[in-house]
N, C-alpha and C positions, 0 to 999 in steps of 0.2 A: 457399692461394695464397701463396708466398713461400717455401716450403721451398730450404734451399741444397742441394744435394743433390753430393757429393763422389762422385767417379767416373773411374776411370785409364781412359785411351785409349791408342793407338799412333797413331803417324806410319807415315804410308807406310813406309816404310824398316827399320819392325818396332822401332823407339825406342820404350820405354814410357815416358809420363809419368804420373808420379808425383806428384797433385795434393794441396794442401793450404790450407787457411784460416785464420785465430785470428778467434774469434770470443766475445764475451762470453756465458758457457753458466750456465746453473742446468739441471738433471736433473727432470722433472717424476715424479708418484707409479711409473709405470712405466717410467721408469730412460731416456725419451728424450732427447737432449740437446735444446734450447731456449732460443733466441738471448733474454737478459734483459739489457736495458741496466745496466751497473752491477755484475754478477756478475762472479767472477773469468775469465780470459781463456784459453779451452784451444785448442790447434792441435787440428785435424781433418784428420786424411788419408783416410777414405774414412765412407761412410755419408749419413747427413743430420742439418741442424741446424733443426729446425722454427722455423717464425715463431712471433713474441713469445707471439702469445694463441691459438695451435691449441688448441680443445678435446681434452683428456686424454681425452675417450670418443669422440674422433671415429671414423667406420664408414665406411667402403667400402662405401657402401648409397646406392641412388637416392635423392635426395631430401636426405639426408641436411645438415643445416646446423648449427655449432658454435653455440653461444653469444654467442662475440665475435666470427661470423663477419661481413668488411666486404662481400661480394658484394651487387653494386649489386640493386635489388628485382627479379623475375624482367619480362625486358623490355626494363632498362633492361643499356646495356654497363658493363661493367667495364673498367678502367684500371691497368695496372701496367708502372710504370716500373721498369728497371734501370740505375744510374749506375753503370758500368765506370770507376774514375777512377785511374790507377795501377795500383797493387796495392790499392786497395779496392775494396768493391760495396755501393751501396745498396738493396734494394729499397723501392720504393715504390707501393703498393696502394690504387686510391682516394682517394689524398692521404695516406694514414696511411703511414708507415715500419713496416715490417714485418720487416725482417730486415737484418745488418749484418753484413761482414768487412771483417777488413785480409789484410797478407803472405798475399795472396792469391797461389797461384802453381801452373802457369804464368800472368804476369800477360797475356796476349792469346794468342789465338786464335780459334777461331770461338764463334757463337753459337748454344745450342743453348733450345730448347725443350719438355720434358717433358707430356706430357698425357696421359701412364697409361692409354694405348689410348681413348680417349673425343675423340670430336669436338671441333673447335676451331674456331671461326668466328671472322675475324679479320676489324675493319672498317680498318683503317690499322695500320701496321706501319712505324713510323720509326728509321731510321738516322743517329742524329746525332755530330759529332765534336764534343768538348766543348772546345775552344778556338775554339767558336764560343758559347759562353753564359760570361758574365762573371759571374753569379749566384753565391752560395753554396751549400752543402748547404743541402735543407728543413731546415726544425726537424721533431726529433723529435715525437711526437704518443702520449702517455702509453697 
């Protein structure tokens, strides 16, 4: 959960956009790129930038759970926020910050949601404009 996952569309009109991120990367043992606060800063035009602590052996297998995985206990709901703010994106996953861009662009459009063919049960789904929260960014969360 938090993967950025880069991916070109067309507009009606048959316009291709051409999207792009920077995002701070470290390369994990098999050669994924992976959002590391701190690491040097690479654009990304297509693919994915995995969250901070994806397990390196993670599977595509029932059941299947990483190491540093934060998925609330089997029951309970899970929580993931994305702050759209500009040309940046935060994600935020059970309170942990999990994945980060800037020169995000295209900076607006629609919203999408990925769930790799597999059900999605959703208990609230909010749409907020954030010049209605005065707050700062969370603090990171190591």
């Amino acid at each position: 959960m938090g993967d950025i996952i880069v991916i070109a569309s067309k507009l009606p009109d048959g316009t291709v956009l051409n999207p792009s991120v920077s995002c701070e990367i470290a390369t994990d043992r098999d050669g994924e790129k992976v959002w590391t606060p701190g690491a040097p800063r690479q654009t990304v035009t297509g693919g994915r930038v995995n969250w901070a602590h994806r397990d390196v052996d993670w599977a595509d297998t029932l059941g299947f759970r990483g190491r540093d995985d934060l998925d609330a206990p089997l029951g309970e709901w899970n929580r993931l926020e994305v702050v759209a703010r500009g040309d940046t994106l935060r994600y935020i996953f059970n309170g942990r910050t999990v994945n980060e861009a800037s020169a995000v662009s295209p900076c607006e459009g629609r919203v999408c949601i990925q769930t790799e063919g597999a059900e999605m049960l959703v208990r609230r789904f909010e749409l907020w404009p954030l010049d209605r929260f005065a707050e700062p960014w969370p603090q990171r969360h190591p």
